[in-house]
N, C-alpha and C positions, 0 to 999 in steps of 0.2 A: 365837514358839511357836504362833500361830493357825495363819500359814504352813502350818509344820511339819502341824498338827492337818488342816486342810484338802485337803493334800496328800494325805496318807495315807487321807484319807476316799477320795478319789478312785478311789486304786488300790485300795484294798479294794473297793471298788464294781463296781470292772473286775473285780480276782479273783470273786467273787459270779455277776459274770453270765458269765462264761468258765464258772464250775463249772455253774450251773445252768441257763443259755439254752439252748433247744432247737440243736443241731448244725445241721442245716437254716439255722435262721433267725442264725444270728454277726450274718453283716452287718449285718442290720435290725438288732440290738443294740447292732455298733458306730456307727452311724449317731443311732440314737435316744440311745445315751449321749454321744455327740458335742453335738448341742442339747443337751440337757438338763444337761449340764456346761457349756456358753455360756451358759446362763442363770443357774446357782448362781455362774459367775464375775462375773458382769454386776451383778446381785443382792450378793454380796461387793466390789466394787469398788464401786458406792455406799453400801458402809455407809464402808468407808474415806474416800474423799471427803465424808461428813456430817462425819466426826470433822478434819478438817481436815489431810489428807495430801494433798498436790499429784499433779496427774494422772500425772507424769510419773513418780515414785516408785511410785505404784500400778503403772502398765503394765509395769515392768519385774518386779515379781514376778509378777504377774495374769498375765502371760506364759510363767511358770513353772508357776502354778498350772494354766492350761491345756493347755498342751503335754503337760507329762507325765503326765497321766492318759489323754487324748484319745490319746498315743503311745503308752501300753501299750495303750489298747482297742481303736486299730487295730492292734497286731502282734499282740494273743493273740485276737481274734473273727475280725478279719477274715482272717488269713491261714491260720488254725488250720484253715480248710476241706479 
């Protein structure tokens, strides 16, 4: 269910700055939500490893977790130009 919750944070974040980031600047957008969603992953992935889930279990959904937010923010900032 965090998953789920975390996911969703994401792409809501991407819709947000699609509606509201200035036209001109997407890119810079997508780019600065790109880091800053590697860090909220980075950050989530050592809380799971405190709790004692093995790395390997992490990466495979942390992989999910990143992908698909980072993939909607480059197809709706960057390409929306």
């Amino acid at each position: 269910m965090r998953t789920l919750f975390i996911l969703l944070i994401g792409i809501v974040a991407v819709w947000l700055l699609a509606q509201y980031w200035p036209q001109a600047r997407r890119r810079l957008g997508a780019v600065i939500f790109s880091v800053v969603w590697l860090i909220v992953c980075v950050w989530n992935l050592s809380i799971g490893l405190s709790h004692g889930y093995a790395l390997g279990e992490e990466m495979a959904i942390h992989a999910v977790l990143f992908v698909m937010p980072v993939g909607f923010a480059w197809r709706w900032l960057w390409h929306r130009i």
